[in-house]
C-alpha positions, -999 to +999 in steps of 0.1 A: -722+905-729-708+881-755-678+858-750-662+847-774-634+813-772-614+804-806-596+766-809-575+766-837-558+744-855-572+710-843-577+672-861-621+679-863-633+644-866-654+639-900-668+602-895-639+583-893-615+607-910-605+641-897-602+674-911-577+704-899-603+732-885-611+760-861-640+760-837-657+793-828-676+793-792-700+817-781-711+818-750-708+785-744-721+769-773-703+763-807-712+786-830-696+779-862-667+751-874-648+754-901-611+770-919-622+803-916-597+828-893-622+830-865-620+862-841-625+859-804-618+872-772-597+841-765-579+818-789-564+786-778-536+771-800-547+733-807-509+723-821-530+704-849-542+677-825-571+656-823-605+673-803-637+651-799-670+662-780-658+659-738-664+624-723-699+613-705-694+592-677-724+584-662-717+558-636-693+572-610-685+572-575-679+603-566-691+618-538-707+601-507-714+626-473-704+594-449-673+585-477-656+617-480-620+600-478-627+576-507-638+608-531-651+641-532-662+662-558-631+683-561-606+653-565-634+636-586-639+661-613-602+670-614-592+637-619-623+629-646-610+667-664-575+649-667-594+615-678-611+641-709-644+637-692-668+670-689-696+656-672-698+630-642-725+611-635-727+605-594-738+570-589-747+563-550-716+544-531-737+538-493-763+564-490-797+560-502-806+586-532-840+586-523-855+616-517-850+656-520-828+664-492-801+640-502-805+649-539-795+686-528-766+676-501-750+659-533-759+691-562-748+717-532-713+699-528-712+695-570-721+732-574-694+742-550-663+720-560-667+702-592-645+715-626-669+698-648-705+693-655-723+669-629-754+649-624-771+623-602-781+591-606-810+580-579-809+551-556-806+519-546-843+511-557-860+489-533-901+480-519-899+511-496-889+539-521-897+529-551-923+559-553-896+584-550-885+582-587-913+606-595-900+634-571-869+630-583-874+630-616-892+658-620-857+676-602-839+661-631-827+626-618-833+604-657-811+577-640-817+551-610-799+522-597-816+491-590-797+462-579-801+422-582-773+410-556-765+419-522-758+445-505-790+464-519-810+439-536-847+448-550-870+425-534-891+402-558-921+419-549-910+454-558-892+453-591-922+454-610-936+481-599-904+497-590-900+489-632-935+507-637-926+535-622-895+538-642-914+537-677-941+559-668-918+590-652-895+581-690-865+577-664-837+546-668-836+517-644-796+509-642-789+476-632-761+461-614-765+426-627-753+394-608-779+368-594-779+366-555-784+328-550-755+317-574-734+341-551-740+331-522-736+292-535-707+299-552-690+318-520-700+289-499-678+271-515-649+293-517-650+314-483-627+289-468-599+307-489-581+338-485-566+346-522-581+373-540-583+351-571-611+329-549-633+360-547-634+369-582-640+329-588-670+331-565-688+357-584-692+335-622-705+348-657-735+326-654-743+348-624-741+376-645-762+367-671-791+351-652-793+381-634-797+403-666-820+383-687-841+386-658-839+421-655-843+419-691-873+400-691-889+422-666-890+448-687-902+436-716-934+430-703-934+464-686-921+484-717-894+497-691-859+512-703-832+498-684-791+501-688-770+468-678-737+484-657-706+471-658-704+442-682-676+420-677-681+388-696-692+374-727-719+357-711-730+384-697-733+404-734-746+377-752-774+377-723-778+415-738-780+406-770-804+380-768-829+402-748-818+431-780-833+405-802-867+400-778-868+441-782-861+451-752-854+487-745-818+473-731-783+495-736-747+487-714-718+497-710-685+482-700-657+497-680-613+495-682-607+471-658-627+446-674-610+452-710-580+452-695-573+429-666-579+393-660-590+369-626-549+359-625-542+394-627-554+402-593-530+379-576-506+405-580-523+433-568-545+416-540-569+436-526-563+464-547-579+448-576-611+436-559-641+451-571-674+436-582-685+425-609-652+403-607-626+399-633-628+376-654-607+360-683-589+367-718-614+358-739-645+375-716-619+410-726-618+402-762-658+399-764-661+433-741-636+449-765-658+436-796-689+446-780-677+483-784-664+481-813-694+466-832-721+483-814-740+455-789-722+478-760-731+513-764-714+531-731-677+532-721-680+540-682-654+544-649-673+530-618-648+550-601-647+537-565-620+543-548-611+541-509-580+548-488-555+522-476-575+509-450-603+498-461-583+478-486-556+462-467-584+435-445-595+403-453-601+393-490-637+392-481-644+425-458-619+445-481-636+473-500-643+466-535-634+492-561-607+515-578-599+551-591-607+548-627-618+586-632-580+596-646-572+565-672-607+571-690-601+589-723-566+581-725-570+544-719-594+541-746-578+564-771-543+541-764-560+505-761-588+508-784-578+533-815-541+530-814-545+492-806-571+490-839-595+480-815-621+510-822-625+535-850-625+568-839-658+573-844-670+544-822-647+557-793-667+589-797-695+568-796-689+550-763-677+579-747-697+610-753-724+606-774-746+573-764-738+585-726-752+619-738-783+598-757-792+575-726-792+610-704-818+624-732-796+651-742-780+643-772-766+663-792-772+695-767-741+673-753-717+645-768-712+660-803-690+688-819-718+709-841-729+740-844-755+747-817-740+719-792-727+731-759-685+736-759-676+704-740-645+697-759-614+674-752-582+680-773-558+653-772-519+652-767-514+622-790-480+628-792-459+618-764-475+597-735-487+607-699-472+576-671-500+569-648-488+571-615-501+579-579-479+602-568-495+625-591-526+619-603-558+636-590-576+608-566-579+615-533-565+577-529-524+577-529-524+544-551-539+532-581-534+495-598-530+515-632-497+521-623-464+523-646-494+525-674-478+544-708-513+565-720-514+586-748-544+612-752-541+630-719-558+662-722-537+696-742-568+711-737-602+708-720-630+726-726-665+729-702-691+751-716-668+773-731-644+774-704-609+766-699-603+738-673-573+721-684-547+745-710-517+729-721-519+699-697-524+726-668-554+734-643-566+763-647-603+762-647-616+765-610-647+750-595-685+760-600-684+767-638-699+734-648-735+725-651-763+705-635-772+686-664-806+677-648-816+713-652-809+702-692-832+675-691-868+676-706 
């Protein structure tokens, strides 16, 4: 039986310009754009506000079977729906991604609990499963985590083939990025100290780079496609660049703490704001920031990671590293990059839903507004802002270091596959109604 969905009277993006429309969906899928009076079996009121295709976030923490306290997918995909995400990416936390039983544990809790679309990135890639990308590729896994540092470093003997196996199953080696000997130097010299500020000193650009032009070299001779996570200094994206101009088959992405706060920053937040890759400076923000806008950083990402009290309130250097970020995501960079003049609109659209959406393979099925594009859709309040604060955001965690924070953008309206989740900055989609987007994946 058809179902039809109407949202009129929103801003339809047109480049950089936008143009006052309606959106017909049918069965899912957009089915026609334009002035017309569309008909439907629903109609949702847009108040002339801005809509742009539902973020992509593919590198989050989400859900973890020994880590339930940190996240899960309920809190997880409420708290990305009010971000204007419609699909998560699950990025491994502690447990190994490496094989078919753990793959379903993960798609059974998704397909239970999460509001929004959701898929799974494989991992950590190391000498004794590197073989398992074939498996799990062929069940719709396009994306797997390889690190260079500890906890889960690759060992030297495996990343090649580990990199093989990447380019011949068409998959996408991500990389955490931060070379293991300058860390463990650099922390010898500043493990004698307690501030937080000597934690994110002991973890240095330089580190970051080395570690992704070796990556990067890698796999150029291999012909592999690998993403750099997490960017967070300019060192670290002129190391991309460079590799760009070798032709290697390199994208990133860059996430709102490092465009936002700086190493001196954390000494007011302590432990809160430890996370890794570290902070880093002014200047390291500015070149993230310009990375977006002019295209050498193609992916605006969370790395949600959050954990309870406990686990933050320890020593600087047992403390758990990472924050809820799932919430701030489309609002933040609506506020801090278009209203800022930071990013055009179309570059935010860009960053957010479709180059996630390309790097997944499934551009423009998802990230676009078009006829024939699945109904993932994220109108904007742009009027009056949302306060970020803990008591009432969607984590599982009771704090968040965004706190106080003045966001405009927080979803009127969000829209999964043609369905409802968030209507006039209320929940009222329920669980189950998104998609595995591996099941989309050629």
């Amino acid at each position: 039986m058809t179902r039809t969905l109407v949202i009129r009277n929103v801003k339809i993006p047109y480049g950089d310009s936008v143009v006052e429309g309606n959106i017909l969906i049918e069965n899912g899928l957009i089915k026609s754009i334009g002035k017309k009076d569309y008909r439907g079996d629903l109609v949702v009121d847009g108040e002339h506000q801005l809509v742009v295709p539902g973020g992509i976030d593919i590198h989050a923490h989400v859900y973890d079977p020994e880590y339930v306290e940190n996240e899960d997918w309920k809190s997880g995909s409420i708290a990305a729906a009010y971000g204007g995400l419609t699909t998560i990416v699950d990025m491994p936390l502690r447990v190994y991604v490496d094989n078919l039983s753990v793959l379903e544990l993960k798609l059974s809790e998704a397909r239970r609990n999460s509001y929004i679309n959701y898929g799974i990135t494989g991992g950590f890639i190391n000498k004794h499963n590197y073989k398992s990308i074939r498996e799990l590729r062929m069940k719709g896994v396009v994306t797997f985590k390889f690190f260079t540092c500890r906890p889960f470093k690759i060992e030297e003997e495996a990343l090649g083939f580990a990199l093989e196996e990447i380019k011949r199953n068409n998959a996408v080696a991500i990389f955490h990025a931060e070379d293991d000997g300058l860390i463990e130097y650099w922390e010898s010299k500043y493990r004698a100290y307690s501030e937080i500020t000597a934690y994110h000193s002991s973890r240095t650009p330089t580190a970051e780079a080395a570690a992704i032009l070796r990556a990067g070299l890698y796999a150029l001779d291999i012909g592999a496609r690998i993403h750099i996570a997490h960017l967070s200094s300019r060192l670290g994206l002129d190391a991309v660049k460079y590799l760009k101009k070798l032709g290697v088959r390199v994208t990133s992405e860059v996430c709102p703490h490092h465009l936002y706060f700086t190493k001196e920053d954390s000494a007011r937040y302590g432990n809160y704001l430890k996370l890794a890759p570290t902070l880093k400076s002014r200047e390291d923000i500015e070149a993230l920031w310009q990375g977006l806008a002019d295209g050498s950083v193609e992916v605006y990402a969370s790395d949600n990671a959050p954990a309870p009290r406990r686990l933050k309130e320890v020593d600087t250097w047992r403390a758990w590293g990472g924050i809820p970020n799932l919430e701030i995501m489309g609002p933040f960079l609506y506020t801090y990059g278009v209203l800022k003049g930071r990013l055009s609109l179309s570059r935010l659209i860009d960053v957010f839903s479709r180059n996630p959406a390309k790097v997944l393979g499934l551009y423009p099925y998802i990230g676009e507004i078009s006829a024939g594009s699945r109904a993932d859709l994220y109108i904007l309040e742009t009027r009056k802002p949302r306060v970020i604060k803990a008591e009432n955001h969607h984590h599982k965690v009771d704090w968040t270091p965004w706190e106080g924070l003045e966001l405009y953008g927080a979803p009127l309206h969000l829209v999964v596959g043609g369905e409802i989740v968030i209507e006039k900055g209320e929940l009222v989609g329920k669980p189950g109604i998104g998609v595995y987007v591996g099941d989309l994946i050629k």
